[in-house]
N, C-alpha and C positions, 0 to 999 in steps of 0.2 A: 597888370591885367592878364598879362598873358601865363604867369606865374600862374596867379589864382586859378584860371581856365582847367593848367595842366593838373594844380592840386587836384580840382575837381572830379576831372575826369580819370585821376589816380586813383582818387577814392571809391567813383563809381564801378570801376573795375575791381577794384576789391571785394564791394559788394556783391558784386554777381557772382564771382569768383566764390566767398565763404558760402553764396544760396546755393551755387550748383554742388557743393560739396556737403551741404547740410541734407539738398533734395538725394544724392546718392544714395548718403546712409539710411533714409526715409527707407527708400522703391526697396531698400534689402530685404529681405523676408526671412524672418526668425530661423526659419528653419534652411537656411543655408545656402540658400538657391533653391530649394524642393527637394523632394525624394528624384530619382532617376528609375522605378520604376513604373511600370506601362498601366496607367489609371484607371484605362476603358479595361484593361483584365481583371478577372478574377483571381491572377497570382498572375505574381510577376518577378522576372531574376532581374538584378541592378545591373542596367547596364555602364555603369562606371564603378571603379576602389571606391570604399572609404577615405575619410579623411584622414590623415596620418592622426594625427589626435583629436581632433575633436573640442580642440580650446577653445580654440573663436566663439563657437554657436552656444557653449557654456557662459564665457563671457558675453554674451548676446542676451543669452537668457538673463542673465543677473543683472544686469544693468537695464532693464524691459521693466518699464511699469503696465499694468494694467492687466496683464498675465497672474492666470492662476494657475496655479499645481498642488503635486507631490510625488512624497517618493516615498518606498519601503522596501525595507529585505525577507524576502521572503520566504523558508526553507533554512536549508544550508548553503544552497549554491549561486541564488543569485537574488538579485534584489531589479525594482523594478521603478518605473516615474511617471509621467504623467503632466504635460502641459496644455492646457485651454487657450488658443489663439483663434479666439471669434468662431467661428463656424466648424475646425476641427481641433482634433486633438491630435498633439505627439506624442508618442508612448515609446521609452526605450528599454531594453530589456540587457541587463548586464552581469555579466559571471563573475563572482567574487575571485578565483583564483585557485577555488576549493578543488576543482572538479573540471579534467579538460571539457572543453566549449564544445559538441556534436550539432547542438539545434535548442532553440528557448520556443516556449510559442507564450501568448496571452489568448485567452478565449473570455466572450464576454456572457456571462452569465453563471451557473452560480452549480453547474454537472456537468457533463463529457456529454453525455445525450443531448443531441439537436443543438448543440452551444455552437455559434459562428467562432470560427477559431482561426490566427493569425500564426502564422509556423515560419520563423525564418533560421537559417543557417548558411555559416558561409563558403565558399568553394576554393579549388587549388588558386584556382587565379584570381584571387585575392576580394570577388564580385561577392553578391549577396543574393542569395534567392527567398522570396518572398513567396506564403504560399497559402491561401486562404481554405479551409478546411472545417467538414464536417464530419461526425460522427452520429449512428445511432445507438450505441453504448457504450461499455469499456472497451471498445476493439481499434484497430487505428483508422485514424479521422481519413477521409478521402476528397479530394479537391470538391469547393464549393462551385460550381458552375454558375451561379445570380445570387452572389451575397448582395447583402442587402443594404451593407457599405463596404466600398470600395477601398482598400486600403495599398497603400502605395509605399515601397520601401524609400528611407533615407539615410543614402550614401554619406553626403557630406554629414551628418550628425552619428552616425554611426565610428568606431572603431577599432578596429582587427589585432590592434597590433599590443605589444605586452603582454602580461599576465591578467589583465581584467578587460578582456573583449566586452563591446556592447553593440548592440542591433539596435536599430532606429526604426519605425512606420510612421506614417498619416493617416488619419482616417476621420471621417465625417465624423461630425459629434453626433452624440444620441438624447442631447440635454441635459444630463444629471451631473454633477458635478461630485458624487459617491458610487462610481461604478462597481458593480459587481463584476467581480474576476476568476476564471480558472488560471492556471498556469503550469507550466510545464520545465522539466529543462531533461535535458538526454546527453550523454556522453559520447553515441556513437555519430557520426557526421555521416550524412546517406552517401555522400562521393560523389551527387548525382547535380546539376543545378536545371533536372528539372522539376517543374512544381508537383507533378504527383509523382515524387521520385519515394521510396519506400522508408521509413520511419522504424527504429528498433525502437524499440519500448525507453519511456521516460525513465530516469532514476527516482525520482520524485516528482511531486506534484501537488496541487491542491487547492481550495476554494480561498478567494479575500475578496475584502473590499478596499478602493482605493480611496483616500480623499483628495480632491483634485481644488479645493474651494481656496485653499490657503496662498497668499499672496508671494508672489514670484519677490524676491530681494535678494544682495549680495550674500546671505545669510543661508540661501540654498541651491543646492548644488542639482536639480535634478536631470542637467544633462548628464551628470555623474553620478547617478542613484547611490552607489557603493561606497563615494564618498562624503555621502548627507548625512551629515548629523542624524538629521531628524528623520531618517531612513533607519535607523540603529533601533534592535530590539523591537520590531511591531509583533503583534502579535493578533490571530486573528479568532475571530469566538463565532465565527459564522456556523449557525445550527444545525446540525445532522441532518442531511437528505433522508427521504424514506429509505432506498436502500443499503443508506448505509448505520440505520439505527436497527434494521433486518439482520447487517454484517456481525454488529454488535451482541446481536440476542441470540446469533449463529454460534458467536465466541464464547458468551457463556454458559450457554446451554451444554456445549457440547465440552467445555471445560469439565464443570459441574460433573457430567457425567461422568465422563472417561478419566478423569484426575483428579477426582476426590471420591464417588460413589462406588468405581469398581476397586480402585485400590481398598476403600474400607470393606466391601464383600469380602475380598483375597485375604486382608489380616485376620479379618474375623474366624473365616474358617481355618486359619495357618495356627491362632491364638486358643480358639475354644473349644476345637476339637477332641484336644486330650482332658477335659473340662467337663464337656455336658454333651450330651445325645444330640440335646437340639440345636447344635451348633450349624445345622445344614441348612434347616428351616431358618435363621438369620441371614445365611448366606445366599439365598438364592432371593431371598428377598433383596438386598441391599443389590445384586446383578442384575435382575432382571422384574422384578415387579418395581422398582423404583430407575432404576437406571436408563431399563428399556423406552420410558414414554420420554425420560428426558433427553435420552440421545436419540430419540427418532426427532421429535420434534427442532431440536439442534441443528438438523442436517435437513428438514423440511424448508426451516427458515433459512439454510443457507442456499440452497439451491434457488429458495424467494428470492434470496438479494440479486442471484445472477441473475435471473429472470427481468426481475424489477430495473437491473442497471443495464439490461440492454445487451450484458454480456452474453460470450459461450459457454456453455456445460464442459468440461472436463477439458480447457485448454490447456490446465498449466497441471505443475506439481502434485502442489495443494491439492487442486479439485481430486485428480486420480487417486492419490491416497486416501483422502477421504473416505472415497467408496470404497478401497479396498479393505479399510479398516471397519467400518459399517459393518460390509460384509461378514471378516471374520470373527466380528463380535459376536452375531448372533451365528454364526459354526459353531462357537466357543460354548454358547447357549445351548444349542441345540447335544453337543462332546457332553456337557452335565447333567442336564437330564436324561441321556442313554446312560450313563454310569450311574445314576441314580436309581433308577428304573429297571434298567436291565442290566441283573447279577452275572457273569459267568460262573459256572462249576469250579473254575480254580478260586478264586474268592469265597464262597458259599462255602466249598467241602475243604479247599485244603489253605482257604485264607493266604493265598497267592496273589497279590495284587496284580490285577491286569495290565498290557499294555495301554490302555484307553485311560486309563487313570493319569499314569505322567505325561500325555498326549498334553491333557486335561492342564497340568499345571505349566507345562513350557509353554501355551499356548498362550496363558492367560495372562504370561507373564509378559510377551512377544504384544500381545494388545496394549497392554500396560505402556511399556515401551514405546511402541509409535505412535500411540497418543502422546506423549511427551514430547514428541520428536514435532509432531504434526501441530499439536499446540503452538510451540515455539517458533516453529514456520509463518502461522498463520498470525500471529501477534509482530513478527520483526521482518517481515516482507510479505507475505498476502493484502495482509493492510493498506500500506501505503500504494500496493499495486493496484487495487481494484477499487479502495475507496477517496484515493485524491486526497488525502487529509494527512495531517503532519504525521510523523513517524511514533509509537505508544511511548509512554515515560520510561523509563529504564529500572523503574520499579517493579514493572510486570518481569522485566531479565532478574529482579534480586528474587523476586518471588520463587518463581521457577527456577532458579539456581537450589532454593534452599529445598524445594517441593522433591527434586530432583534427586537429591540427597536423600533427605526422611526418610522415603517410602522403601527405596531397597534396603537402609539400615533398618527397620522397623520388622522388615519382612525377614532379611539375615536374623535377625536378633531371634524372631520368632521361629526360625530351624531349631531353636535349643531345646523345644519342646520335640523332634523329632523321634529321636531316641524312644521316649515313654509313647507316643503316638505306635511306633512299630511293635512296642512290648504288648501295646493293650490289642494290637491287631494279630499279634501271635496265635496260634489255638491252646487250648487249656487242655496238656496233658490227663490224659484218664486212668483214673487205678482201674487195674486189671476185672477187680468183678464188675466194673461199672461197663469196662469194655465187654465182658461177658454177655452181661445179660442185652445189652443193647446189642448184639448181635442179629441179624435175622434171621426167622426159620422159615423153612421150608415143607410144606407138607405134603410133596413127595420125594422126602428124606426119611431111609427106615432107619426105625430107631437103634440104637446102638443094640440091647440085647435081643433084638431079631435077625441081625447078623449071623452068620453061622458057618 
């Protein structure tokens, strides 16, 4: 009896024993203990490390039924996830290795203008700052003061350490299980861990969408975006903002113009000159009756797009050169119709080509020239800086490689006619009676046999 009692109450200890051990792993919460920071803020720095790896909360996640996600890689530099746990989501943000770690951010909506946006990066001492942020265009985002979810960083799910650092938040859900995303990532770290500490420009950036609907199992990794499978190769088709189908009609308009129309004016009159009279009349058509509406309006629609995205006039590069080349287009304009128009005496009488003349063709040449230059700026960095969207295909680089080529062999090629151009600009020797009679008289000149 006494045996059986002690079995019994062997047993019952057992049980309570396996329940308090079962009720542990319950009370855990997915997400690691919580974020560590300050949830009543609008940004907030972590006041504890990360976690040295970040296994556990992966192994947490995989082994978690009833959880939805995902992941994707986004860009070149970093890839990104996504978990649904009832009422919020964790979002983690991680560097493939590509590109040192400065700051990641995720923003939710679908432009840099008005987007609530999440900005974290990490600090010397080894903490996380977290920092909620708005923008009204392409300029840098400045702290949100009343976002409208609260997003709280997570330490324990986050990790520093290695070659593929990853950042962790919380944030209330907003119900969709397809958010739409901006995203960011930047190489310089501000040094600072406070939340409106100062942001160097992204390296990249751009719009997606995420899907968060797909069922959490051992088969996904999205505490470790970078190494999901099913993170590999996304690819995102999210459709051109107004501003930046503006950017687009800015690119080829002002393409068109300057790297195709003015080049064909300049061969033509390099080509036809020794040819046909009317070689002028081609020429200034193909410069300025065709090229003029399309390079104005080129640079109407680009200065729209800044307008339109919220940007500044003339912050960077790009923009400055723009105008200045503008500018010297229509100098250039303005250098041929003075030489057309107005002859000098050494031309007319002694067929001396004036200085205004070769002004005339270095200059044209010099336009030529930075438009090539400014082209190639505004397709392999303007772009990705001002319109958030993946970087152009490397086919616009083959193009303009080979454009780049053409046109000054074309133009070289066409000096050969230079030679006969000078011969036909020569004056035409006169025999002596022709020079006689075309002489002028005077009629108060006495005539030779009144002399005396």
């Amino acid at each position: 009896m006494r045996s059986g009692l002690g079995l019994f109450l062997l047993g019952l200890a057992s049980l309570v024993a396996a329940k308090d051990g079962r009720g542990r792993g319950d009370d855990d919460s997915y997400y690691g203990g919580g974020g560590d920071g300050d949830a009543s803020g609008t940004s907030s720095a972590a006041a504890s490390s990360p976690s040295a790896t970040g296994a556990a909360a992966s192994d947490a996640t995989n082994s978690t039924s009833g959880l939805t996600g995902g992941s994707k890689c986004v860009g070149s530099y970093m890839c990104i996830s996504g978990v649904i746990n009832g009422s919020t989501v964790q979002y983690t943000m991680q560097s493939n290795g590509k590109a040192n770690l400065g700051w990641m951010a995720l923003g939710f909506g679908t432009q840099m203008a008005n987007t609530p946006m999440v900005i974290m990066w990490p600090n010397s001492d080894g903490k996380i700052t977290l920092s909620q942020r708005k923008a009204p265009g392409e300029v840098m985002p400045t702290v949100d003061s009343s976002p409208a979810r609260v997003a709280s960083a997570d330490a324990a799910a986050s990790d520093l350490s290695g070659t593929q650092p990853k950042l962790t938040f919380t944030i209330p859900s907003d119900g969709t299980t397809k958010p739409k995303l901006i995203w960011a990532f930047g190489t310089t770290n501000p040094n600072s861990n406070a939340v409106d500490a100062s942001l160097e420009q992204h390296i990249e950036s751009a719009a997606t969408t995420l899907d968060l609907s797909q069922p959490i199992s051992s088969g996904n990794s999205t505490a470790d975006p970078v190494s999901d499978p099913n993170a590999a190769g996304g690819s995102d088709s999210t459709p051109l903002l107004p501003f930046q189908k503006m950017i687009v009609a800015h690119a080829l308009l002002c393409t068109i113009g300057f790297l195709i129309l003015l080049p064909a004016g300049a061969l033509l009159a390099r080509y036809a000159r020794t040819f046909t009279s009317g070689w002028f009349q081609g020429h200034w058509i193909f410069q300025f009756a065709i090229a003029a509406p399309v390079i104005i309006s080129g640079v109407a629609v680009g200065i729209a797009a800044v307008s339109s995205a919220g940007a500044m006039h003339l912050d960077d590069d790009h923009k400055r050169w723009g105008v200045a080349i503008f500018v010297i287009y229509f100098i250039q304009c303005a250098v041929g119709a003075i030489i057309h128009w107005i002859k000098p005496t050494s031309w007319t009488v002694r067929k001396k080509r004036p200085a205004q003349n070769y002004f005339h063709a270095i200059l044209g040449i010099i336009v030529i020239g930075l438009a090539f230059f400014q082209v190639r700026n505004g397709y392999n960095e303007e772009w990705t800086s001002v319109s958030g969207r993946p970087p152009i295909s490397n086919a616009a680089n083959i193009v303009w490689y080979v454009w780049v080529v053409l046109v000054p062999v074309l133009y070289l090629a066409g000096l050969a006619f230079l030679p006969k151009q000078l011969r036909q600009e020569r004056p035409t020797p006169k025999a002596p009676s022709e020079e006689y009679s075309l002489r002028p008289s005077y009629a108060d000149e006495p005539r030779y046999s009144d002399r005396g």
